[in-house]
C-alpha positions as CSV (number, residue, x, y, z in Angstrom):
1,X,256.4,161.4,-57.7
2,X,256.1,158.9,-54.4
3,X,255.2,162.2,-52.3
4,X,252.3,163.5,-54.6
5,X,250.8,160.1,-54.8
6,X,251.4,160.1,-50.8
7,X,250.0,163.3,-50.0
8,X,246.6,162.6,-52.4
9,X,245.8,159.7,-50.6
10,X,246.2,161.1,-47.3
11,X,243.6,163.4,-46.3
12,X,244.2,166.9,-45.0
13,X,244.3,167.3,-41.4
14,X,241.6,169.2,-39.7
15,X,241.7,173.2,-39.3
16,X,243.1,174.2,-35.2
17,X,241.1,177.4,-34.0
18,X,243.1,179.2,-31.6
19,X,241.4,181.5,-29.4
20,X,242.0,184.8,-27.2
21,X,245.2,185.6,-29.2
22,X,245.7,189.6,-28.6
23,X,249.4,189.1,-29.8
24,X,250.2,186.9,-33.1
25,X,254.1,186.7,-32.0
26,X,254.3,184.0,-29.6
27,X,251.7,181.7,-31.7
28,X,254.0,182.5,-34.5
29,X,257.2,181.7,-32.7
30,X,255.8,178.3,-31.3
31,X,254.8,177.4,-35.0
32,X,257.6,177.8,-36.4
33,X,259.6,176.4,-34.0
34,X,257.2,173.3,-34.5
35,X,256.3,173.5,-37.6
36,X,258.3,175.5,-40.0
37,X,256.5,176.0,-43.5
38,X,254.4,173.1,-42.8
39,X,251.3,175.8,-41.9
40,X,248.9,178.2,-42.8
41,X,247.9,180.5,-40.5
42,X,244.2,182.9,-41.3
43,X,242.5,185.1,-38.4
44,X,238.8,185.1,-39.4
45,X,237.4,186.5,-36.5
46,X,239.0,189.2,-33.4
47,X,241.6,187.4,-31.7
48,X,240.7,184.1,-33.2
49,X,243.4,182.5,-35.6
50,X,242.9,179.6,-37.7
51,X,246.0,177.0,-38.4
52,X,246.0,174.7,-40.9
53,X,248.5,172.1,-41.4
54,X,249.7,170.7,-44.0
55,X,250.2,167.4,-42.6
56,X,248.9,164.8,-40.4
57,X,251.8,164.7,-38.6
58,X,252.2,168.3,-37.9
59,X,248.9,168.4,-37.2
60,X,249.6,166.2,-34.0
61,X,252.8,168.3,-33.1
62,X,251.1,171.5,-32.9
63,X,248.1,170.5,-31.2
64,X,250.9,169.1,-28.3
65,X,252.5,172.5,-28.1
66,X,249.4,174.1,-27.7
67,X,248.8,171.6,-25.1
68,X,251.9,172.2,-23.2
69,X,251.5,175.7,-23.6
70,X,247.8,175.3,-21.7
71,X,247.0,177.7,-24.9
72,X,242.9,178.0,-25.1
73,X,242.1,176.2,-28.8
74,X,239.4,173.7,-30.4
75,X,239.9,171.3,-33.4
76,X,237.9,168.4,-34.9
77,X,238.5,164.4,-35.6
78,X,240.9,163.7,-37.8
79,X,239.8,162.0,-40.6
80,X,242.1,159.4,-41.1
81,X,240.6,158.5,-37.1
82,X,237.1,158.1,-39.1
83,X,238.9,156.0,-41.8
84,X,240.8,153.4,-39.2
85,X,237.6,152.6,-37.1
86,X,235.0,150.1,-39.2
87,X,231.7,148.5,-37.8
88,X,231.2,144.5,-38.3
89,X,227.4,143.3,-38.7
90,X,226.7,139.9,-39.2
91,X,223.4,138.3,-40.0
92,X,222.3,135.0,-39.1
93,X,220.7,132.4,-41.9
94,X,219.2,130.1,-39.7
95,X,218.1,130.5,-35.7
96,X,220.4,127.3,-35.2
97,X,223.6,129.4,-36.1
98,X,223.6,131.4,-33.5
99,X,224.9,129.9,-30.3
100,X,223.2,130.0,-27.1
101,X,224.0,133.0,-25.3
102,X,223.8,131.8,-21.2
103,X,221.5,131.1,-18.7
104,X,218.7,132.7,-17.0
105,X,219.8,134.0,-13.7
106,X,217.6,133.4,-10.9
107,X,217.1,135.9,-7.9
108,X,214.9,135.3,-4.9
């Protein structure tokens, strides 16, 4: 029950397009020995294959194989990068709350 909560919480990792593959069986072989049954693997376009992960932590293994393997892919943000990073405002009342902020420099 933990895990299904778990996994519905944490949002699905971002598809890895792989690019120039001519043969499946290395890709495959690296995969698995990465990532076994933690993958899904679709070829959309001539040798272009898509892999999705099924988790964010697989998701970071495979991208550092591919890495080490100076294998040509592209991938996006995760979003749980999106989720971590948050943007403070704050708004001033009164001209007086805001402390000064330095002097004027002078040049000659």
């Amino acid at each position: 029950m933990e895990e299904a909560d778990k996994q519905n919480t944490e949002p699905k990792p971002p598809p890895i397009f792989v690019t120039g593959v001519t043969n499946m069986q290395p890709l495959i072989e690296l995969l698995n020995n990465r990532a076994k049954d933690k993958y899904l693997v679709k070829t959309p376009n001539n040798n272009q294959v898509r892999v999705q992960p099924t988790e964010s932590s697989i998701y970071t293994t495979i991208v550092k194989a591919l890495i080490d393997k100076n294998t040509e892919f592209h991938t996006y943000k995760p979003r749980q990068s999106y989720l971590k990073s948050s943007k403070i405002t704050t708004q001033s009342t009164s001209p007086h709350d805001n402390p000064p902020t330095g002097q004027a420099i002078q040049t000659k």
